[in-house]
N, C-alpha and C positions, 0 to 999 in steps of 0.2 A: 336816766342820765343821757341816754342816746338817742332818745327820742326830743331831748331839751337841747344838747349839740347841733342836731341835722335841725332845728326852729331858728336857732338863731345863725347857723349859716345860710339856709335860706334864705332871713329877714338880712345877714348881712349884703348878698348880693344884690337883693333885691332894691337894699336904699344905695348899693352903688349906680345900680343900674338905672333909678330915677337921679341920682348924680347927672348922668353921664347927659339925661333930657335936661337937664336942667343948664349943662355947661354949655350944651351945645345950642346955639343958635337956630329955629326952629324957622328957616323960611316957606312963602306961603306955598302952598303944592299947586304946581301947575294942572294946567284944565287934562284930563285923561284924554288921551287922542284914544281914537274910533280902534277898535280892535282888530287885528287886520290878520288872514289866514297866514301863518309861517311857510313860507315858500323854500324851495331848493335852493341852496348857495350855487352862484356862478360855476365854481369850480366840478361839483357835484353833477350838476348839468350838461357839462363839457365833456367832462369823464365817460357818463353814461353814454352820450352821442356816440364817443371814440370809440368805445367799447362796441356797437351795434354796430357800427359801420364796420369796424375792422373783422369781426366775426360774418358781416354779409359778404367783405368783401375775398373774405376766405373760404366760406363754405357754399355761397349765394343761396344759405338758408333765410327766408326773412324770420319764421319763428325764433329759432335761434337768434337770431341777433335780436330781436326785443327780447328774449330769457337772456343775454347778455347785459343790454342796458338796464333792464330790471334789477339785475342782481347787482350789478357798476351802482346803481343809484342806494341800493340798501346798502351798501361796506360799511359807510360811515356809520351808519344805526349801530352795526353788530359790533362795532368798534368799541363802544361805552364811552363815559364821559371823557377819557382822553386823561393828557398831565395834570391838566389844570385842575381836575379836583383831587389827585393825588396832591397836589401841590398845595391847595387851599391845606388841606389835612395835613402835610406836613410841617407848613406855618404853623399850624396852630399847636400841632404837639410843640416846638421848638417855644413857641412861649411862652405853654407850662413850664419847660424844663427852665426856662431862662426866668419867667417871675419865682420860681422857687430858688432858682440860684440867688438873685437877688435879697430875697427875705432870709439867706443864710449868710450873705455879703452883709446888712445891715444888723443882723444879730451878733456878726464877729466883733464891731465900732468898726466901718469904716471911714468915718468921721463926716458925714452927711449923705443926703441922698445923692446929689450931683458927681460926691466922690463913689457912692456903692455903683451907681450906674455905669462909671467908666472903667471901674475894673469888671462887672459883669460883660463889659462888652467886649475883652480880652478872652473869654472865655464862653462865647456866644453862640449858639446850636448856629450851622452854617442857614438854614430856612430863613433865618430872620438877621444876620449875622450884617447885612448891610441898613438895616433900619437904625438898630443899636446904635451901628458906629456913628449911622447919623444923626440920633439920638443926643449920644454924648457930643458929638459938636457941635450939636444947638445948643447944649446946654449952655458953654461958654462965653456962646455970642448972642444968644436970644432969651436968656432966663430959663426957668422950671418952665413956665406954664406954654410961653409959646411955644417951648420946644414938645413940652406932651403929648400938646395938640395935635402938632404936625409928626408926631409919633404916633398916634394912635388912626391919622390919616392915611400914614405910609401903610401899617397895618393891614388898615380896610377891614378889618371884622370885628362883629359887635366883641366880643371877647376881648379883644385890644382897645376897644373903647373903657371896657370897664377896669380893665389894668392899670391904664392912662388916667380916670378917673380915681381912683384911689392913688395917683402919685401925685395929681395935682391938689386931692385935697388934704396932704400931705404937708405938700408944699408949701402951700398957701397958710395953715394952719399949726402946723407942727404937731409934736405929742407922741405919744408913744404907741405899738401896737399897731404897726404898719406889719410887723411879720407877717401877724397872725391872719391879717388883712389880707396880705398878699400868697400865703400858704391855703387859704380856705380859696380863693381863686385860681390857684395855679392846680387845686385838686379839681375845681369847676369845668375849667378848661379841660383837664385830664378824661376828665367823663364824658367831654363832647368827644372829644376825639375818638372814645370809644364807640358812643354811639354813631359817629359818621360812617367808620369802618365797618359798623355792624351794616349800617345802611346801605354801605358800598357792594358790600360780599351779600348782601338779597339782592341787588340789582344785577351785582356778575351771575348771577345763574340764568336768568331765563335769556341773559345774551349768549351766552353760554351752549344753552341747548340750541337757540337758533342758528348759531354757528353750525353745529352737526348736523343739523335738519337742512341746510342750506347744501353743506359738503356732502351730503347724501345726495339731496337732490342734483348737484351738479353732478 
């Protein structure tokens, strides 16, 4: 029996997820430009400069001051990815919580999708709490579909595509069994989240150790 559960939720993401090619507009992919070495950001290069110099012009070690702009030039490395992929990840847990909020707002009647959507968006994880709300004012003014759309655009991740895709075919179609539809994705979602963080917490380590190796050596 749990081996027949975890097939057909599979097979159900999977025909969301040809959905979602299917909804979307497939333009022709531009020619691949030449691949080009990733160089230092402006700012990074500026930095390190300041750094050597103000160290030569304090000690008038030159060694020192290039082990200055060296290390000025790696912060950002030891740094890790920064907000933005905390932020990607916290999007995304906030749309698990919110597609299940959702598929409990439609199992109570709340008497259509357009109406389950705008009271979810009252009660919206703040990650995603502006997309919602704009969510449900396109509903009013631009239909289900465009506004999905441009809901699953504000989004930006395949995850919110296939959300957006099981409400537009929803919408479009009608019937029953959108819950279950949206419970089996919002646990989908739930498991990426997991494994992002897992992926996040192996990458904090060896930045981690560099950091001590780094503060050692200085």
């Amino acid at each position: 029996m749990t081996a027949l559960a975890g097939t057909a939720g599979a097979a159900l993401v999977g025909g969301l997820l040809l959905a979602v090619l299917g909804l979307r507009r497939a333009p022709a992919p531009p020619p691949r430009p030449p691949r080009r070495r990733r160089l230092p950001s402006r700012t990074v290069v500026l930095g390190s400069l300041a750094a050597g110099l103000l160290v030569l012009a304090v000690t008038g070690w030159p060694v020192l001051a290039l082990t200055a702009a060296t290390a000025a030039a790696g912060v950002p490395r030891l740094r890790g990815a920064g907000p933005a992929a905390a932020g990607r990840t916290a999007r995304l847990e906030a749309l698990a919580g919110w597609t299940r909020r959702l598929a409990d707002i439609l199992a109570a009647g709340a008497g259509g999708l357009e109406h389950a959507i705008a009271a979810s968006a009252r009660s919206c994880p703040a990650p995603i709490a502006a997309q919602v709300t704009a969510l449900a004012r396109r509903l009013t003014v631009e239909g289900p579909e465009p506004a999905l759309r441009s809901f699953a655009d504000d989004l930006d991740d395949p995850a919110g595509d296939l959300v957006a895709a099981a409400l537009i075919l929803r919408a479009r179609h009608g019937g029953r069994g959108l819950r279950g539809v949206l419970d089996a994705l919002a646990a989908d979602v739930a498991e990426q989240v997991r494994m992002r963080r897992e992926v996040d917490a192996d990458r904090a380590k060896p930045r981690t150790n560099a950091r001590a190796l780094a503060g050692i050596t200085a």
